[in-house]
VMD Tcl script that draws the C-alpha trace (Angstrom):
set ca {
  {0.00 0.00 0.00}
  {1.34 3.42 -1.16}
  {1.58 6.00 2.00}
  {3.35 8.90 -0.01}
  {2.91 9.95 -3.51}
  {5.27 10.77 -5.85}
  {4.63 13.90 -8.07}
  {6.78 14.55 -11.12}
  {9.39 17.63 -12.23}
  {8.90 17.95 -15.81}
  {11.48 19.55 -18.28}
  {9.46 17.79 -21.06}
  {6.25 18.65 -23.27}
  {3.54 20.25 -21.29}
  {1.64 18.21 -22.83}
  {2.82 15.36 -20.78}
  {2.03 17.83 -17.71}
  {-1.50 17.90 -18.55}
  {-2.31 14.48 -19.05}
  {-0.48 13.52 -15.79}
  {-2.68 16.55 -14.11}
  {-6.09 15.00 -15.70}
  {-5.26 12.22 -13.29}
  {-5.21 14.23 -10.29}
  {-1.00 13.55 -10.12}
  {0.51 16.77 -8.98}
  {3.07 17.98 -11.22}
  {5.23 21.60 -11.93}
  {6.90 22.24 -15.21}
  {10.51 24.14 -15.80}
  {8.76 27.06 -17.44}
  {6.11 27.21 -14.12}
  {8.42 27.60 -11.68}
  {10.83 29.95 -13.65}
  {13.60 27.31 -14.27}
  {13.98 28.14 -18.18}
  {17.41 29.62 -17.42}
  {19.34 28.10 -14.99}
  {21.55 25.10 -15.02}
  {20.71 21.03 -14.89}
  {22.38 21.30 -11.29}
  {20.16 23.89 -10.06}
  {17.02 21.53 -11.89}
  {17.78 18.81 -9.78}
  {18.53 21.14 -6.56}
  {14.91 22.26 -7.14}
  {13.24 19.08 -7.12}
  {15.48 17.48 -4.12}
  {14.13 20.03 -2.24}
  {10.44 19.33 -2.49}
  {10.75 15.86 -3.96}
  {9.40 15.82 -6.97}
  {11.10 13.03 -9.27}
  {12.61 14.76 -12.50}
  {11.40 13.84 -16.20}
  {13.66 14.63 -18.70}
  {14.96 14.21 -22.24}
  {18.25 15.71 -21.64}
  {21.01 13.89 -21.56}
  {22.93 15.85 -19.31}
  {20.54 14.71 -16.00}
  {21.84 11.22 -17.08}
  {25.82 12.38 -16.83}
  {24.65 14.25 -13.66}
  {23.59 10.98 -11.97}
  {26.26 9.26 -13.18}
  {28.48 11.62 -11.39}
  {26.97 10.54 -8.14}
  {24.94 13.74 -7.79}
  {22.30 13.65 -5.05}
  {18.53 13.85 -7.20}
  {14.93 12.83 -5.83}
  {14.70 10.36 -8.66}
  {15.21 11.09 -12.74}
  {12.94 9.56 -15.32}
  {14.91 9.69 -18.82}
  {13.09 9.12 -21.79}
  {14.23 9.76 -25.32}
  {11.62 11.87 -27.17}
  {12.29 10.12 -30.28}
  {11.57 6.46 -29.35}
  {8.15 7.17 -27.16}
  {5.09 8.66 -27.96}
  {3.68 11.01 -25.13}
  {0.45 8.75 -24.80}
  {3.24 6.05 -23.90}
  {5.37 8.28 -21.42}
  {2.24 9.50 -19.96}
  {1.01 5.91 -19.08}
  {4.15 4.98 -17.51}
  {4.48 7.91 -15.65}
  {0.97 6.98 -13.93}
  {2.00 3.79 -13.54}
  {5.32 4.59 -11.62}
  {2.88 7.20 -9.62}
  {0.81 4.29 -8.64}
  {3.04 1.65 -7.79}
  {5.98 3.28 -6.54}
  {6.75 6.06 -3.46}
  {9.26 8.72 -3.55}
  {11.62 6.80 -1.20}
  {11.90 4.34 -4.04}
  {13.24 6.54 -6.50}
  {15.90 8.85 -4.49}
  {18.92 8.61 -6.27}
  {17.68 6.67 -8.70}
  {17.95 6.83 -12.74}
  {14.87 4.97 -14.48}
  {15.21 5.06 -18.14}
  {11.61 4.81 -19.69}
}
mol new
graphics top color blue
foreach p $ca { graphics top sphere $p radius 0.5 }
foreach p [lrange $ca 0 end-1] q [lrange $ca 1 end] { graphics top cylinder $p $q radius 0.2 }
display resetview
């Protein structure tokens, strides 16, 4: 049984925001919270400090974690290889099966 939910970062499609949102999952976007401009460190600094698991196509988050950089969780997905329907679906399914302990520090590729 799930006691904490996760909710998502996303520095992906808003479209994927909206969807995820429709299902009652709380989510914030890059452009929302006025992270356009800053760097992938300060991203993940953002969502370690309210939790929110990071979805990204940028390669860099994946380098990042690599490095052994401290992150809530990161989803990576390449854009090119899923459809949003698909990363939408997976994203609710991660939301329902999984709590935010499970993913800190944690790289999920999707």
């Amino acid at each position: 049984m799930i006691t904490e939910r996760i909710n998502f970062h996303l520095d992906v499609s808003n479209a994927i925001a909206l969807g995820l949102r429709r299902r009652g999952i709380d989510v914030t976007t890059t452009p929302e919270v006025g992270l356009i401009v800053v760097s992938d460190r300060e991203q993940i600094a953002f969502a370690l400090s309210g939790n929110p698991i990071l979805i990204t196509h940028n390669d860099d988050y994946v380098i990042l974690h690599g490095g052994g950089m401290n992150h809530a969780g990161i989803n990576y997905c390449d854009q090119k290889r899923r459809s949003i329907c698909d990363i939408l679906n997976t994203l609710v399914l991660i939301g329902e099966i999984l709590e935010p302990k499970d993913m800190k520090n944690q790289l999920k590729f999707l």
